[in-house]
Backbone atoms as SQL, in Angstrom:
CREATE TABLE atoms (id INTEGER PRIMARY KEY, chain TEXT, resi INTEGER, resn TEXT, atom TEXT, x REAL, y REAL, z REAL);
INSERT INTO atoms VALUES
  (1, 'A', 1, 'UNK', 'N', -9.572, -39.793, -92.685),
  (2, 'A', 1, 'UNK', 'CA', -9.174, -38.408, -92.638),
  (3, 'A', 1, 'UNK', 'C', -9.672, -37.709, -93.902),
  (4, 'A', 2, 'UNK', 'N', -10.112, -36.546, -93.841),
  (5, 'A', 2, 'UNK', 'CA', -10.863, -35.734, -94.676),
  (6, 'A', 2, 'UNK', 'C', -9.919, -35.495, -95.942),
  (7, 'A', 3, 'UNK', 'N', -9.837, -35.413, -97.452),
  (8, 'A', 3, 'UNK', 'CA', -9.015, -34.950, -98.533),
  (9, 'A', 3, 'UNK', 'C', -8.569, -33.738, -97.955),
  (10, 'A', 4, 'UNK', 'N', -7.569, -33.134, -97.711),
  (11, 'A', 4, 'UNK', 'CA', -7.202, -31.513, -97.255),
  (12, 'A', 4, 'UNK', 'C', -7.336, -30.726, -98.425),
  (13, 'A', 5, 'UNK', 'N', -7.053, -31.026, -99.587),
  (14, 'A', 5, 'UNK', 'CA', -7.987, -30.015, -100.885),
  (15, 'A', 5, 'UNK', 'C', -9.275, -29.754, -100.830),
  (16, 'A', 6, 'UNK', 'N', -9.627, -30.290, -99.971),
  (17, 'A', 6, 'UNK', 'CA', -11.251, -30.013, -99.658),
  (18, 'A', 6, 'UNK', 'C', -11.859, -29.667, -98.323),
  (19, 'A', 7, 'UNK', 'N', -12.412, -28.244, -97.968),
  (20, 'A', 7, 'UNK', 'CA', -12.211, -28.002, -96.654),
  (21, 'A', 7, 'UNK', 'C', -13.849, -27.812, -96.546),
  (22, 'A', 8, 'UNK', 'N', -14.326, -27.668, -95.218),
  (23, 'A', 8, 'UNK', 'CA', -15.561, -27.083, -95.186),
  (24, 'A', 8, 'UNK', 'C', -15.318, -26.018, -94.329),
  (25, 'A', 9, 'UNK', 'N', -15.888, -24.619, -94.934),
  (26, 'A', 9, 'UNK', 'CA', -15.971, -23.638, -94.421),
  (27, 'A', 9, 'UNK', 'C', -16.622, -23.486, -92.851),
  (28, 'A', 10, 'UNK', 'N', -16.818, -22.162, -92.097),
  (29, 'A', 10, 'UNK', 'CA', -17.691, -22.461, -91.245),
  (30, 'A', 10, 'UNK', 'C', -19.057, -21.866, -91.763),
  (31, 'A', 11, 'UNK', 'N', -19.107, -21.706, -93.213),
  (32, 'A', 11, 'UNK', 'CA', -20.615, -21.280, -93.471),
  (33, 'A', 11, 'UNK', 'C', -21.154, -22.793, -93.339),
  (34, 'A', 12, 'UNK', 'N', -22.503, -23.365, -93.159),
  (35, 'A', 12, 'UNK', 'CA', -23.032, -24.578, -93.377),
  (36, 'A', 12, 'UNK', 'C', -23.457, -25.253, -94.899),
  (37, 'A', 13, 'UNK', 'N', -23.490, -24.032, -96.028),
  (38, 'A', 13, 'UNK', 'CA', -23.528, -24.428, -97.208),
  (39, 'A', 13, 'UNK', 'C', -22.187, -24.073, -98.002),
  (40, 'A', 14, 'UNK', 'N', -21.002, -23.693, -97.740),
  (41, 'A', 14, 'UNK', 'CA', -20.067, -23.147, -98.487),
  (42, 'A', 14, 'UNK', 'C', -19.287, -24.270, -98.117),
  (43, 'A', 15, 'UNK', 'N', -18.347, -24.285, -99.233),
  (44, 'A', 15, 'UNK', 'CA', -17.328, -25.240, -99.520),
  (45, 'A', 15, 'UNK', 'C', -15.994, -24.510, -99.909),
  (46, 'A', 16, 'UNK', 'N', -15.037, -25.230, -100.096),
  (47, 'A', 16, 'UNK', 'CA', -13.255, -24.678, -100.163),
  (48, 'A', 16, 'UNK', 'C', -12.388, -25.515, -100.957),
  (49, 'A', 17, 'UNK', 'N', -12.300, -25.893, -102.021),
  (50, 'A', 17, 'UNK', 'CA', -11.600, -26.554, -103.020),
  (51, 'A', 17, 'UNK', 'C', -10.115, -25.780, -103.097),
  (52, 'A', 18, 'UNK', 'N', -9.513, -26.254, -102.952),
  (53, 'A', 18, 'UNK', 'CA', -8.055, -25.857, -102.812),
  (54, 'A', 18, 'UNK', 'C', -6.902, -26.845, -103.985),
  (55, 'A', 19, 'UNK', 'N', -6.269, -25.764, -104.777),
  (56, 'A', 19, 'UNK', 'CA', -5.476, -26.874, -105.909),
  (57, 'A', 19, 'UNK', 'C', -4.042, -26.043, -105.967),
  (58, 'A', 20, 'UNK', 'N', -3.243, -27.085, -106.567),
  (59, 'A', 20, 'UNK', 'CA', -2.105, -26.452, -106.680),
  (60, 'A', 20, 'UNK', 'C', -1.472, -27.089, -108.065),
  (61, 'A', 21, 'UNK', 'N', -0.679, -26.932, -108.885),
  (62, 'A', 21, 'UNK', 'CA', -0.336, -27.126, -110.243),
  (63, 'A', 21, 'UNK', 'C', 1.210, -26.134, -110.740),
  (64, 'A', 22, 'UNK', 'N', 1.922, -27.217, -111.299),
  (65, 'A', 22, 'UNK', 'CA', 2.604, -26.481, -111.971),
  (66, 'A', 22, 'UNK', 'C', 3.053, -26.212, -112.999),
  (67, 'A', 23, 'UNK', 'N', 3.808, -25.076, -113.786),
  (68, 'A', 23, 'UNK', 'CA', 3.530, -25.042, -114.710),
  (69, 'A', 23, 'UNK', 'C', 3.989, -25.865, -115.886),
  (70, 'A', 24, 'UNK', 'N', 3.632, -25.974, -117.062),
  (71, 'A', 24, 'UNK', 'CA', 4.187, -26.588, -118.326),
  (72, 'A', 24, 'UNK', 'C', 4.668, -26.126, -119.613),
  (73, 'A', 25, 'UNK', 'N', 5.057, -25.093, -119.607),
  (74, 'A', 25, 'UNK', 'CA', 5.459, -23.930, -120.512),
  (75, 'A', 25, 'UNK', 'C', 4.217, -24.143, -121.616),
  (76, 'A', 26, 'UNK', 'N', 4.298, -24.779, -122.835),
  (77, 'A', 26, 'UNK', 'CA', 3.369, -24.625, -123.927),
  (78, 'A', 26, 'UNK', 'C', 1.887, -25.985, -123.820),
  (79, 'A', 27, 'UNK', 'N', 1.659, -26.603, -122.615),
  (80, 'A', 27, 'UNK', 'CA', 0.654, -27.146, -122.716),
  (81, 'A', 27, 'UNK', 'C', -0.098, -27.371, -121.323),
  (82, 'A', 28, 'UNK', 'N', -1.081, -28.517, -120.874),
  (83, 'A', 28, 'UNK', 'CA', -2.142, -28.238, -119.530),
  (84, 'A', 28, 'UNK', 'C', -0.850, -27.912, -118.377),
  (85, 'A', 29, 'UNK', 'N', -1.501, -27.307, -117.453),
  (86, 'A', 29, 'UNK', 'CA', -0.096, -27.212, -116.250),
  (87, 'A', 29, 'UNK', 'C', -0.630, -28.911, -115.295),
  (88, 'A', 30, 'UNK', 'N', 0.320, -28.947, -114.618),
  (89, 'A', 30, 'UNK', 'CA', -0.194, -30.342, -114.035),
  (90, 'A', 30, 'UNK', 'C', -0.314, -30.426, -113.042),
  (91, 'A', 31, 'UNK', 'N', -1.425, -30.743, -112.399),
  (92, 'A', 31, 'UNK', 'CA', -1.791, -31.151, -111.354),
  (93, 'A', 31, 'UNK', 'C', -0.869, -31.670, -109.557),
  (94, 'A', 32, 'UNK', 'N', -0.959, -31.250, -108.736),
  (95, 'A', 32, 'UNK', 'CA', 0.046, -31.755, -108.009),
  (96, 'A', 32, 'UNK', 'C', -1.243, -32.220, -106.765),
  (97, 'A', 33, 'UNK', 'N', -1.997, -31.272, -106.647),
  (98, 'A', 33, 'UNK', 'CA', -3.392, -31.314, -105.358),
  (99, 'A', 33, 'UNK', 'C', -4.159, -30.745, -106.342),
  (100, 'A', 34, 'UNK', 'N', -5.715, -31.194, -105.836),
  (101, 'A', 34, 'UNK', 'CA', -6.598, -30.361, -106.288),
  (102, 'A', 34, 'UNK', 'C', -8.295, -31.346, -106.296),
  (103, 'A', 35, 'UNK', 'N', -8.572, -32.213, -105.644),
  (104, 'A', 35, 'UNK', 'CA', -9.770, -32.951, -105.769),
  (105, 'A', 35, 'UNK', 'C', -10.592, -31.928, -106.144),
  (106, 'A', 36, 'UNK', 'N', -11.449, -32.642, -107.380),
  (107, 'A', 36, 'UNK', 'CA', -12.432, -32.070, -108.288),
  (108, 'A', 36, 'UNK', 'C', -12.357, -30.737, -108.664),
  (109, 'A', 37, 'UNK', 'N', -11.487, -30.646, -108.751),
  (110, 'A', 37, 'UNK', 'CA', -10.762, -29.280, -109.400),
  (111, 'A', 37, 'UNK', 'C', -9.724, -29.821, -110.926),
  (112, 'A', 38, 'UNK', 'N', -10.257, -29.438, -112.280),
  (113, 'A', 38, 'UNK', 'CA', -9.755, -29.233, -113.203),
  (114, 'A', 38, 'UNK', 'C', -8.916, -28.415, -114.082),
  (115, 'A', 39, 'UNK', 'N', -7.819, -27.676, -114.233),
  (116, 'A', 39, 'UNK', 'CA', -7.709, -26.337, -115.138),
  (117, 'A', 39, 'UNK', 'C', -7.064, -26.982, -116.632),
  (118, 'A', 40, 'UNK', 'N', -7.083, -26.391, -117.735),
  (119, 'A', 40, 'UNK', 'CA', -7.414, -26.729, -118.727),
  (120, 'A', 40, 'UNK', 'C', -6.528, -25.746, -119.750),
  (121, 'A', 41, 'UNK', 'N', -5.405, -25.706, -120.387),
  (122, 'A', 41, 'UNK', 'CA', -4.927, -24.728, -121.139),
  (123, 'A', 41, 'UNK', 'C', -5.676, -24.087, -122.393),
  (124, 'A', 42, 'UNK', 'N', -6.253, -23.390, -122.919),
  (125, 'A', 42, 'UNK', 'CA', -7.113, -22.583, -123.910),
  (126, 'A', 42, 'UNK', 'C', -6.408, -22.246, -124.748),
  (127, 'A', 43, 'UNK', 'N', -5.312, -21.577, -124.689),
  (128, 'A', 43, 'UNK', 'CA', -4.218, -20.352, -125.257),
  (129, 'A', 43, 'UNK', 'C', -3.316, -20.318, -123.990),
  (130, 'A', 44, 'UNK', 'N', -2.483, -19.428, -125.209),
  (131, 'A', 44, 'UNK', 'CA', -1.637, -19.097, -124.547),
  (132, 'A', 44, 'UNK', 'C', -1.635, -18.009, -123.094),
  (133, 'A', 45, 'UNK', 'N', -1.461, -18.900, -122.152),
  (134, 'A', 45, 'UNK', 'CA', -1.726, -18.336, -120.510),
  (135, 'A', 45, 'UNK', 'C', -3.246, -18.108, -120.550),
  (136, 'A', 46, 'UNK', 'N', -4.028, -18.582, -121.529),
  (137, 'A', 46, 'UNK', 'CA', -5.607, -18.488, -120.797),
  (138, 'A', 46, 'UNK', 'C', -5.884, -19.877, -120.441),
  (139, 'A', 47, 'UNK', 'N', -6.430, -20.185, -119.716),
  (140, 'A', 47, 'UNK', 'CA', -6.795, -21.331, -118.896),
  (141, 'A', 47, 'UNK', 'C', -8.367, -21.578, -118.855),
  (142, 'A', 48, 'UNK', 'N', -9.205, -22.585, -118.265),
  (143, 'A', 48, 'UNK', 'CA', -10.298, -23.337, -117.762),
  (144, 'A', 48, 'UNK', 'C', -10.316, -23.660, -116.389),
  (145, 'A', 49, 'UNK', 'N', -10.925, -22.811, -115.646),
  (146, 'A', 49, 'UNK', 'CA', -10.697, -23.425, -114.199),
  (147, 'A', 49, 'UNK', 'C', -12.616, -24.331, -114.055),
  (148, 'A', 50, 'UNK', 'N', -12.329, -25.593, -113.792),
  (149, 'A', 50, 'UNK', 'CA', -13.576, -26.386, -113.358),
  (150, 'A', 50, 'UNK', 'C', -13.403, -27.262, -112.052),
  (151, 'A', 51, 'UNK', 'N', -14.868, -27.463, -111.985),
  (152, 'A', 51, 'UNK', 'CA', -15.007, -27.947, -110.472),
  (153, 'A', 51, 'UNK', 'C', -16.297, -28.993, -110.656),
  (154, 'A', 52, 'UNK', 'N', -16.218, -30.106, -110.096),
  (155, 'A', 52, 'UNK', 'CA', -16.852, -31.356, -110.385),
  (156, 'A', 52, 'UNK', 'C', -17.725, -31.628, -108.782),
  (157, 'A', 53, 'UNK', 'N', -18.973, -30.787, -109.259),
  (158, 'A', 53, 'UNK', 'CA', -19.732, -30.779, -107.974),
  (159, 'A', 53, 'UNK', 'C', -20.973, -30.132, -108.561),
  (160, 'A', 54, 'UNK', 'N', -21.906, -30.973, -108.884),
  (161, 'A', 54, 'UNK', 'CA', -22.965, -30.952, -109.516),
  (162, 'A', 54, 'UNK', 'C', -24.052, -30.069, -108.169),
  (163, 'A', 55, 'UNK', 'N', -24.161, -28.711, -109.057),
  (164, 'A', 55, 'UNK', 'CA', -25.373, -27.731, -107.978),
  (165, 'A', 55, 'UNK', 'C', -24.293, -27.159, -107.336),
  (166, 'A', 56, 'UNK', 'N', -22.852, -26.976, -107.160),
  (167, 'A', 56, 'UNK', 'CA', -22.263, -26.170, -106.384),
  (168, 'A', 56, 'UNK', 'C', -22.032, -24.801, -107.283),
  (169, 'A', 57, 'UNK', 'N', -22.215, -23.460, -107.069),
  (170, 'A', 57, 'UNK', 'CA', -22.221, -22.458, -107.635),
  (171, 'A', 57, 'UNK', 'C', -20.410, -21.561, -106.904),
  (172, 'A', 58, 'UNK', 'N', -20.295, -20.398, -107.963),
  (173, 'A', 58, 'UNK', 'CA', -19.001, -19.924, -107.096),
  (174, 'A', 58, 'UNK', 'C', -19.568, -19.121, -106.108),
  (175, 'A', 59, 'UNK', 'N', -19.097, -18.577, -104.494),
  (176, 'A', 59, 'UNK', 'CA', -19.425, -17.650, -103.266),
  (177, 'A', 59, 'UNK', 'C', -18.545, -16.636, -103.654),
  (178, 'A', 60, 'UNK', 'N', -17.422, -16.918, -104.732),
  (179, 'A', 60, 'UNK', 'CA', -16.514, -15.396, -104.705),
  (180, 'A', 60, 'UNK', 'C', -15.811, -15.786, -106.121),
  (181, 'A', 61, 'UNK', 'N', -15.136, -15.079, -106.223),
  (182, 'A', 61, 'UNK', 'CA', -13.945, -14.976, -107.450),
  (183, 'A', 61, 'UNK', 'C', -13.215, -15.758, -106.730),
  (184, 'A', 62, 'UNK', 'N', -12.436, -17.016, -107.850),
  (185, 'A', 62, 'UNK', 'CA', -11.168, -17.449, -107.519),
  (186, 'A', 62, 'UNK', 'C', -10.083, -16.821, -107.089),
  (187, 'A', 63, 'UNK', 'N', -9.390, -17.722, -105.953),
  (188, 'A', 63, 'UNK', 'CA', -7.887, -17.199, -105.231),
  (189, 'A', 63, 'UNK', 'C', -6.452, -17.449, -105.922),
  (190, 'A', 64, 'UNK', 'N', -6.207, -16.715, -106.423),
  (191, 'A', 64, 'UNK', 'CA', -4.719, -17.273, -107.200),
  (192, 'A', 64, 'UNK', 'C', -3.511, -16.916, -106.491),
  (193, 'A', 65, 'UNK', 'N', -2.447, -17.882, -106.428),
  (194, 'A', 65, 'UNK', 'CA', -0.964, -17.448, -106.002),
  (195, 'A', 65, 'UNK', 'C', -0.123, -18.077, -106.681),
  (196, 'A', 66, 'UNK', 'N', 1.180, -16.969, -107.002),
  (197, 'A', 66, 'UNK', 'CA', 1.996, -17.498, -107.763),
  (198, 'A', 66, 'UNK', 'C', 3.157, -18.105, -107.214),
  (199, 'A', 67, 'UNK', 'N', 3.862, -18.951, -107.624),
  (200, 'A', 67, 'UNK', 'CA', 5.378, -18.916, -106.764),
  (201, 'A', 67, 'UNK', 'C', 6.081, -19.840, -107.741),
  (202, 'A', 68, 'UNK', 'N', 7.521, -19.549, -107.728),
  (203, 'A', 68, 'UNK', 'CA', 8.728, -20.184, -108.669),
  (204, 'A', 68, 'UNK', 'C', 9.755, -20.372, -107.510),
  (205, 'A', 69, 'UNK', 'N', 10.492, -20.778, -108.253),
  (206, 'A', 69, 'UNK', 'CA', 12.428, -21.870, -107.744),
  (207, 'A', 69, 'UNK', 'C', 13.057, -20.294, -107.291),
  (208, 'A', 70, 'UNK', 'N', 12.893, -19.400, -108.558),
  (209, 'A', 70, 'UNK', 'CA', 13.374, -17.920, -108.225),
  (210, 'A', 70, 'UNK', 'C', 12.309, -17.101, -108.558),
  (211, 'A', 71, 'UNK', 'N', 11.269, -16.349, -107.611),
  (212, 'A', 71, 'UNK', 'CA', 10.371, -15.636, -107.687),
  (213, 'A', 71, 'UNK', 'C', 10.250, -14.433, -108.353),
  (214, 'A', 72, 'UNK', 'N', 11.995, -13.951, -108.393),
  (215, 'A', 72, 'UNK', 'CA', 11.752, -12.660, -108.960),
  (216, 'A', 72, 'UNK', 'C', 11.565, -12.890, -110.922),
  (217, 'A', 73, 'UNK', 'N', 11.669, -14.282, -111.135),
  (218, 'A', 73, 'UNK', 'CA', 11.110, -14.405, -112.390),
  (219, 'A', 73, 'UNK', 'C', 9.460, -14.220, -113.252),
  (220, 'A', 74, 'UNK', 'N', 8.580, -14.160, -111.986),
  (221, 'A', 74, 'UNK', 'CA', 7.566, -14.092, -111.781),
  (222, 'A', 74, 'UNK', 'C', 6.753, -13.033, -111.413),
  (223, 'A', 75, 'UNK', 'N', 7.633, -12.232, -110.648),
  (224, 'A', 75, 'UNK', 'CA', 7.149, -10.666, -109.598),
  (225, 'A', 75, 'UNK', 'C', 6.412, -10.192, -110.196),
  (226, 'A', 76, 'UNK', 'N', 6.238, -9.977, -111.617),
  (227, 'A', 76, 'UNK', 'CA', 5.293, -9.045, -111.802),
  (228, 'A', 76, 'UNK', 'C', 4.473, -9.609, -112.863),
  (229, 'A', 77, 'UNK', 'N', 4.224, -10.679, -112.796),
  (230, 'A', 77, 'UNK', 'CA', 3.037, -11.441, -113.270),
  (231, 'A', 77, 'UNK', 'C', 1.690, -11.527, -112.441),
  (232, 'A', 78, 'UNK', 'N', 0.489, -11.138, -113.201),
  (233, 'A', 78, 'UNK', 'CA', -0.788, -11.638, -112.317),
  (234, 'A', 78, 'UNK', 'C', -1.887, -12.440, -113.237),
  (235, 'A', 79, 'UNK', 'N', -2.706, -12.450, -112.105),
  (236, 'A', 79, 'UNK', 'CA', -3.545, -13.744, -113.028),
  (237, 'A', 79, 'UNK', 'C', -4.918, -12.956, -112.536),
  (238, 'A', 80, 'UNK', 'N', -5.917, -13.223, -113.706),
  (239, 'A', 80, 'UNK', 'CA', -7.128, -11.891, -113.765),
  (240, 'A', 80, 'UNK', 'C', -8.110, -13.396, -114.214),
  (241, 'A', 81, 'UNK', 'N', -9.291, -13.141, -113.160),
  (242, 'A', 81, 'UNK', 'CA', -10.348, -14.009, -114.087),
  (243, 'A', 81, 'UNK', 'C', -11.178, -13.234, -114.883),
  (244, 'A', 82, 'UNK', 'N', -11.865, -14.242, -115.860),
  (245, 'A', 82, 'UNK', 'CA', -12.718, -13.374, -116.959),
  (246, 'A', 82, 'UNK', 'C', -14.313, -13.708, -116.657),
  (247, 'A', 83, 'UNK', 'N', -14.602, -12.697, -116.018),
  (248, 'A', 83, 'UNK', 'CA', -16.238, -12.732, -115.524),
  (249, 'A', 83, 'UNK', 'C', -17.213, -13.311, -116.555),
  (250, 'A', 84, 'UNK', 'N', -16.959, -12.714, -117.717),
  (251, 'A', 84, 'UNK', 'CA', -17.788, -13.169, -118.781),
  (252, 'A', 84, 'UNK', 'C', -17.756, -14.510, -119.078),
  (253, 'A', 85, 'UNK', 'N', -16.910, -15.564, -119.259),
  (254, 'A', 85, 'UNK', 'CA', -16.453, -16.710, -119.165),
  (255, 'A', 85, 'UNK', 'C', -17.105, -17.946, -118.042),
  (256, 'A', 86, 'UNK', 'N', -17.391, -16.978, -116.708),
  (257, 'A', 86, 'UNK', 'CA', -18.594, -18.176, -115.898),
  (258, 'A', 86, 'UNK', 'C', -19.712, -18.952, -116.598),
  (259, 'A', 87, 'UNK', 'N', -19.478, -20.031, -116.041),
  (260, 'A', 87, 'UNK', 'CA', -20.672, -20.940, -116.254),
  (261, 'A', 87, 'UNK', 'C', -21.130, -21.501, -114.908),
  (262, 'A', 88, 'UNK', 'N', -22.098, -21.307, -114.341),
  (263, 'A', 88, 'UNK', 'CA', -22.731, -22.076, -113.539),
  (264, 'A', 88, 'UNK', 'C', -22.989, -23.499, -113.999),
  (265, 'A', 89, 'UNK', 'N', -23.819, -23.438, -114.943),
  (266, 'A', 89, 'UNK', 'CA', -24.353, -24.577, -115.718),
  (267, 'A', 89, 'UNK', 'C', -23.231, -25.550, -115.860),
  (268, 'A', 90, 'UNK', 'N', -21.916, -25.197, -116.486),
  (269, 'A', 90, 'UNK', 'CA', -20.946, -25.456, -116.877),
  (270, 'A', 90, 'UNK', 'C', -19.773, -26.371, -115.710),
  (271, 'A', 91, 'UNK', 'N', -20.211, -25.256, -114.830),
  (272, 'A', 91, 'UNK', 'CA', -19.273, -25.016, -113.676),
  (273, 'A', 91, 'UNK', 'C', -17.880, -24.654, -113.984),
  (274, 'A', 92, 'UNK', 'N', -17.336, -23.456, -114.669),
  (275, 'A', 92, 'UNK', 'CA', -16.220, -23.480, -115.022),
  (276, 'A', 92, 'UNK', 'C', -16.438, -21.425, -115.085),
  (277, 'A', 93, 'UNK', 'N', -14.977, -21.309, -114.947),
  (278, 'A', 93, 'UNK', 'CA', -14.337, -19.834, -115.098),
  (279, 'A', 93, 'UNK', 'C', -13.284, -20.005, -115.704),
  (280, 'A', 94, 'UNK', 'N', -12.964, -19.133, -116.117),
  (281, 'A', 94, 'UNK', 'CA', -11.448, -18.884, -117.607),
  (282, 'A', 94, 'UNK', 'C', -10.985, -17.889, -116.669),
  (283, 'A', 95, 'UNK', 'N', -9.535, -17.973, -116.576),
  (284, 'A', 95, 'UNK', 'CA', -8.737, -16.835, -116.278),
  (285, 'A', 95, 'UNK', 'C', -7.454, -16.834, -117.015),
  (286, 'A', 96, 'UNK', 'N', -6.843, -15.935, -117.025),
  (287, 'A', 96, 'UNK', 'CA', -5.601, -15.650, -117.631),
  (288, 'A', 96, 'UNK', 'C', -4.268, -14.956, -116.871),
  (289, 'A', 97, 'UNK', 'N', -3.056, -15.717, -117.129),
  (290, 'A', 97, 'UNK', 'CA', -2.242, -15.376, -116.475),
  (291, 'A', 97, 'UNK', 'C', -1.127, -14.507, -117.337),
  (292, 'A', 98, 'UNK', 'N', -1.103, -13.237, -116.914),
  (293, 'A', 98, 'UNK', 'CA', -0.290, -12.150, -117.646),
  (294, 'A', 98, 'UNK', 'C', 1.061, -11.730, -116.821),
  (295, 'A', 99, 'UNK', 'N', 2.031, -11.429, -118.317),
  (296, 'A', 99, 'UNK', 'CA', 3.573, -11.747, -118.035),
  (297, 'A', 99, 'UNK', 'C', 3.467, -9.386, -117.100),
  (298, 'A', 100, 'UNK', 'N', 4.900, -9.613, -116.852),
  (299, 'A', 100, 'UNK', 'CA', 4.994, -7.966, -116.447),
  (300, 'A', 100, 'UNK', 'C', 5.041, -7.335, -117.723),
  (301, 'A', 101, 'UNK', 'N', 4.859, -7.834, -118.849),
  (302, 'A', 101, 'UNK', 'CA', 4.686, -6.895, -120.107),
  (303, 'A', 101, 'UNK', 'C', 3.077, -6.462, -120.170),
  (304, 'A', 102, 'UNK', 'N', 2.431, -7.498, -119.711),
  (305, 'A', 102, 'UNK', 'CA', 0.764, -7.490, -119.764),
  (306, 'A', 102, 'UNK', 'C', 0.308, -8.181, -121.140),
  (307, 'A', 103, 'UNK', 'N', 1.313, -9.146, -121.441),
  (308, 'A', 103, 'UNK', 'CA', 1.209, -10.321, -122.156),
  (309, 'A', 103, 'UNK', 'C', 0.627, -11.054, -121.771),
  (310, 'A', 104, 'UNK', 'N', -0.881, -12.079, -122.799),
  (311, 'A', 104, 'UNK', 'CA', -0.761, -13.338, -121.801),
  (312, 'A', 104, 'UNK', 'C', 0.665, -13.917, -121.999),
  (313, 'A', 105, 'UNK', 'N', 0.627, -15.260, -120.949),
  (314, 'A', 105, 'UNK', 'CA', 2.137, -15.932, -120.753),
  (315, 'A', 105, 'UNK', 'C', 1.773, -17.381, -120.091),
  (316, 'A', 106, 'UNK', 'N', 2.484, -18.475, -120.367),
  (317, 'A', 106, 'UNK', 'CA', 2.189, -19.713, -119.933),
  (318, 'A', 106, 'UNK', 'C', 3.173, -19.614, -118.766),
  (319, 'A', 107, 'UNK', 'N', 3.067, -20.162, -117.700),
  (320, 'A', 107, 'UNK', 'CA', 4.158, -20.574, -116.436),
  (321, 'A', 107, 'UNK', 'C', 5.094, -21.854, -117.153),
  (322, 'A', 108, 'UNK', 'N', 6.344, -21.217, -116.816),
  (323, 'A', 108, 'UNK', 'CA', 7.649, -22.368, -116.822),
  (324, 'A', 108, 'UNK', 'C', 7.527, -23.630, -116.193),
  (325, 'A', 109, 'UNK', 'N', 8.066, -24.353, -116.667),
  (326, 'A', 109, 'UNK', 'CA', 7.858, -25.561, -115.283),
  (327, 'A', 109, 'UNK', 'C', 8.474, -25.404, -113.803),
  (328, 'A', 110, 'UNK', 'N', 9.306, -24.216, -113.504),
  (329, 'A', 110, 'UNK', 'CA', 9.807, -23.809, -112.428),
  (330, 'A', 110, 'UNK', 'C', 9.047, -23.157, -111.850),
  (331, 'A', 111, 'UNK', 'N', 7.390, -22.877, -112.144),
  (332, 'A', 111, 'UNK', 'CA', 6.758, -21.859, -111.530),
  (333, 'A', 111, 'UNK', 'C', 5.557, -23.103, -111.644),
  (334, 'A', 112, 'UNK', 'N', 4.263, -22.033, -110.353),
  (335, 'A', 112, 'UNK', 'CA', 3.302, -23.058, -109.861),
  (336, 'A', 112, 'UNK', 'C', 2.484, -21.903, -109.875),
  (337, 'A', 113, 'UNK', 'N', 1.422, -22.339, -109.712),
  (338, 'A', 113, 'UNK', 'CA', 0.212, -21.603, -108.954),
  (339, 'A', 113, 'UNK', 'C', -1.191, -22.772, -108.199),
  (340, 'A', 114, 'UNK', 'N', -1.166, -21.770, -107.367),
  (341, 'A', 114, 'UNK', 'CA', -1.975, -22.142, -106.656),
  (342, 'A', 114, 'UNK', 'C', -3.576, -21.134, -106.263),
  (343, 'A', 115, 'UNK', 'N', -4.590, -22.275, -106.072),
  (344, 'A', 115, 'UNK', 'CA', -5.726, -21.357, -106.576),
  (345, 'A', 115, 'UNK', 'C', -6.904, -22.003, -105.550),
  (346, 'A', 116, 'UNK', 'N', -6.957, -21.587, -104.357),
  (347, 'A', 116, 'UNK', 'CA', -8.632, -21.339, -103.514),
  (348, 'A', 116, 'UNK', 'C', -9.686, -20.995, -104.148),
  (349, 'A', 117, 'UNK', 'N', -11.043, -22.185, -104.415),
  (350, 'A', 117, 'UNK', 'CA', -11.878, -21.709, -105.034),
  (351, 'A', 117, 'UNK', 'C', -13.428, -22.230, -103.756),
  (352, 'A', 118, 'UNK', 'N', -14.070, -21.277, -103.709),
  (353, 'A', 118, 'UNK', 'CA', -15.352, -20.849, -102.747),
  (354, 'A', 118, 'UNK', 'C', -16.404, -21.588, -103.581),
  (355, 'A', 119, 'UNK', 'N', -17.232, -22.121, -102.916),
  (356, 'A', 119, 'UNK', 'CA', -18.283, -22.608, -103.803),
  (357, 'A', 119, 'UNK', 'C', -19.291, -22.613, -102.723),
  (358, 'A', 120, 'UNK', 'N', -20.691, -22.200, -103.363),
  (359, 'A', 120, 'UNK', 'CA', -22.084, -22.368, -102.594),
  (360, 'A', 120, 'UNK', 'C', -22.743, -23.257, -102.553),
  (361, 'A', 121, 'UNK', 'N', -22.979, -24.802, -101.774),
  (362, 'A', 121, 'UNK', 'CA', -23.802, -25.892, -102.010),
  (363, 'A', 121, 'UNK', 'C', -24.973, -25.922, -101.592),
  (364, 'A', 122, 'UNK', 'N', -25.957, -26.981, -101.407),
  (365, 'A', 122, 'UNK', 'CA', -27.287, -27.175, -101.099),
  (366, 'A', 122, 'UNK', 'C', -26.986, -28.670, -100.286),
  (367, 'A', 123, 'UNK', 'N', -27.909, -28.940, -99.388),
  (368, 'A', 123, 'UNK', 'CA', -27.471, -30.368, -99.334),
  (369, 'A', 123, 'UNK', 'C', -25.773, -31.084, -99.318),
  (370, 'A', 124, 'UNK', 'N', -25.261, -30.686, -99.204),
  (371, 'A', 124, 'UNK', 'CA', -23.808, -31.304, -98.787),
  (372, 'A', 124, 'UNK', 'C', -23.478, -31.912, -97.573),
  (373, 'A', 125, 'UNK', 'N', -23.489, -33.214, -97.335),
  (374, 'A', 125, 'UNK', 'CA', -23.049, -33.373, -96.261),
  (375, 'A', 125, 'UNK', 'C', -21.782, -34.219, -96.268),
  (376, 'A', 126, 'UNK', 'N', -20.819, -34.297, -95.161),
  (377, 'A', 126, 'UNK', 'CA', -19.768, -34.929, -95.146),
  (378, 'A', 126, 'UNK', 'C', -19.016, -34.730, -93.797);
């Protein structure tokens, strides 16, 4: 049976990495799903999002969702990627997750996110 963090689109070269993580207040958030999908704490609420797929490029901006134990702790938090921060080469994007002050902010351990990431391959088969 196929990893379900890993989907194939119905494009014939696009791919669907799917992760989920939660948070750790002051250090990496941890992993719960996510094949070849990395994120990486930087600072405070800035992050490393990577992907372990040599020649796969991004098809879109990363998908982020938030969710907690009690959501309305969260409501008005969003998470912004930083364009400048791509690496193809690299394979990695930085984003940052900002409190309703428009603080960055690290997620509690009562809070998660979850993050759909698009990628363009060559040659992939599976």
């Amino acid at each position: 049976m196929p990893d379900p963090s890993m989907l194939r689109t119905g494009q014939p070269e696009a791919l669907e990495l799917v992760g989920y993580w939660t948070g750790n207040s002051t250090s990496d958030m941890a992993k719960v799903v996510g094949h070849a999908l990395t994120v990486t704490r930087t600072g405070v609420g800035v992050h490393t999002l990577a992907w372990n797929f040599p020649g796969a490029v991004l098809a879109c901006l990363p998908l982020f969702a938030l969710a907690a134990n009690t959501p309305t702790s969260i409501d008005r938090y969003t998470v912004i990627s930083d364009l400048d921060s791509y690496s193809a080469a690299n394979r990695t994007i930085s984003f940052t997750i900002f409190d309703e002050s428009g603080a960055a902010a690290d997620l509690a351990t009562t809070s998660a996110l979850g993050i759909v990431l698009k990628l363009r391959t060559s040659g992939l088969t599976g």
